[in-house]
C-alpha positions as a printed Julia matrix, in Angstrom:
152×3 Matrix{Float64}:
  94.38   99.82  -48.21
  94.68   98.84  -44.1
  98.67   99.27  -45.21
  98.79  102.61  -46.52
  96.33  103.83  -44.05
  99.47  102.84  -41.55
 102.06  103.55  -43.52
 100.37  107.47  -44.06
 100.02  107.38  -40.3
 103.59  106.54  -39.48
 104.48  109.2   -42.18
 102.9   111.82  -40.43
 104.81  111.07  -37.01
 107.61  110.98  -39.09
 107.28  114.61  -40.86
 105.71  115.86  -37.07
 109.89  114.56  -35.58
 111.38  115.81  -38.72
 109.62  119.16  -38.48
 110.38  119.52  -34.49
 114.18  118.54  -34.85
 114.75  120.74  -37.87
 112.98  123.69  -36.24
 115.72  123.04  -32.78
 118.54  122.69  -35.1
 117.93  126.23  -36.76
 117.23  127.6   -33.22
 120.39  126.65  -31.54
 123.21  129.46  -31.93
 125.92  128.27  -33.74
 124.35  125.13  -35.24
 125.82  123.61  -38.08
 122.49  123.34  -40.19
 124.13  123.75  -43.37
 126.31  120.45  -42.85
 122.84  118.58  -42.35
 120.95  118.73  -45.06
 122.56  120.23  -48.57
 120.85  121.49  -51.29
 119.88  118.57  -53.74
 118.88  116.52  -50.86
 116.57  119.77  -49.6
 115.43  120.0   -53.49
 114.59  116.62  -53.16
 112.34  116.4   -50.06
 110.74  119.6   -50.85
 110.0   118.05  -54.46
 108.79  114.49  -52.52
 106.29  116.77  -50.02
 104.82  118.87  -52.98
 103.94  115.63  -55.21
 102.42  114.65  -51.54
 100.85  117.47  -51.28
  99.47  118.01  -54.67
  98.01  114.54  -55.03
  96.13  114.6   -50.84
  94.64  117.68  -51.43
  91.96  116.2   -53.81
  91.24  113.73  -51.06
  91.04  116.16  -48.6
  88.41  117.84  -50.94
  86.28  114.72  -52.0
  86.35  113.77  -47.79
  85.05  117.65  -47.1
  82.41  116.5   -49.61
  81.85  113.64  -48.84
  82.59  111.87  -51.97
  84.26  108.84  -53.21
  85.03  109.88  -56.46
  88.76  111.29  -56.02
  89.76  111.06  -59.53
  87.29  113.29  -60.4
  88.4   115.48  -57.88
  91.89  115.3   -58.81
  91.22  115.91  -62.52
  89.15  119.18  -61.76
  92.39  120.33  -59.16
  94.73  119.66  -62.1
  93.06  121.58  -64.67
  92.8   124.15  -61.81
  96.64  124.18  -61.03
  97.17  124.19  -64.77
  94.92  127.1   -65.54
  97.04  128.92  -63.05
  99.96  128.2   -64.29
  98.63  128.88  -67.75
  97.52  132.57  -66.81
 100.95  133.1   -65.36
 102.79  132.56  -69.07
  99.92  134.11  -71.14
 101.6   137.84  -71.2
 105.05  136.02  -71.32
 104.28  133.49  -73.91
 105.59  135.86  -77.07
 109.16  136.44  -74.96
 112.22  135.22  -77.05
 113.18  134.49  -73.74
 110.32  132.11  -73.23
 109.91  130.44  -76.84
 114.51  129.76  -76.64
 113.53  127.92  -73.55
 114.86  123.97  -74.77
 111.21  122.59  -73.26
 109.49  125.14  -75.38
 108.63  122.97  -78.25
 106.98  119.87  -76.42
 105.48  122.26  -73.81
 103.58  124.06  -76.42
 102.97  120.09  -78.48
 101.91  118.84  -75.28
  99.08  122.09  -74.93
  98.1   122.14  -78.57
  97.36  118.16  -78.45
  95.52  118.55  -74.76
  93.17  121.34  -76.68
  92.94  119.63  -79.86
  91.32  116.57  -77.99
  88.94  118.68  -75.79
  87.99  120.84  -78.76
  87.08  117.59  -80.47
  85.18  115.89  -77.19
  83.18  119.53  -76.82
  82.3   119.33  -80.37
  81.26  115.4   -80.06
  79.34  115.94  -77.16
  77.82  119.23  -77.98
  76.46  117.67  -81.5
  72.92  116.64  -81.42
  72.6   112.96  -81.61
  71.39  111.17  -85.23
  71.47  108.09  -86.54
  75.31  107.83  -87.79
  73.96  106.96  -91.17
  72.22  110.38  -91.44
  75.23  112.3   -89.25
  76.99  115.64  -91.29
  80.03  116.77  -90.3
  79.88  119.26  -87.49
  79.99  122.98  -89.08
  81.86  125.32  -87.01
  79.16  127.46  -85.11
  79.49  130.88  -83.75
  81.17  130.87  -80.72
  82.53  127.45  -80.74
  85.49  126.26  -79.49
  88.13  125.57  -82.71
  91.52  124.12  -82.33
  94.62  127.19  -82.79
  98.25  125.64  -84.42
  99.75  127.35  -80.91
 103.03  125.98  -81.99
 104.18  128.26  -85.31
């Protein structure tokens, strides 16, 4: 742990230089900041920094409260970023556009089975507890959360 304490330290000098010498170079008249960096190697520090960013901001929020349960943390951020991102296709999802898309099909396998399995942990939870020799099915209940066949 002592070793990526230092190596996050070293990391943020390192960003803090980056960040100063990238801010001169677009400064400078003339400068040749195009022949620096090009576009997949931009892609793929900007893609490095988000995965950074996306996985310290849960442990900036379980250090605000004071918490040592991260994954937690992380879990509840995730369905949170997901959710978003969720909202953002809902008026979209019908779109020929969206449905011809090639990752169509295991996007919308990957969200049925993700809702299948928390449809069926609400229902096992929400189930009052009996012996298992006594235990009936589960009968769907008003209100209750049932899985939808989002992929037809």
């Amino acid at each position: 742990m002592h070793d990526l304490k230092a190596r996050m330290i070293s990391l943020a000098h390192e960003l803090r230089a980056i960040e100063k010498e990238l801010g001169d170079t677009a400064r400078k008249p003339g400068s040749q900041a195009g022949e620096l960096l090009d576009g997949e190697l931009l892609a793929e520090v900007r893609a490095a920094i988000d995965r950074i960013r996306n996985i310290l901001w849960p442990f900036v929020e379980a250090a605000a409260r004071r918490t040592d349960d991260v994954d937690h943390t992380l879990q509840r951020y995730r369905m949170q970023r997901v959710t978003d991102m969720l909202e953002g296709l809902k008026e979209r999802v019908g779109e020929a556009k969206l449905a011809a898309a090639p990752e169509a099909p295991s996007f919308f396998a990957n969200i049925q089975e993700i809702a299948t399995t928390a449809v069926e942990r609400h229902l096992e939870h929400s189930a009052p507890s009996t012996s298992s020799s006594s235990r009936k099915p589960a009968s769907p209940q008003a209100g209750a959360l049932h899985p939808v066949d989002i992929t037809a």
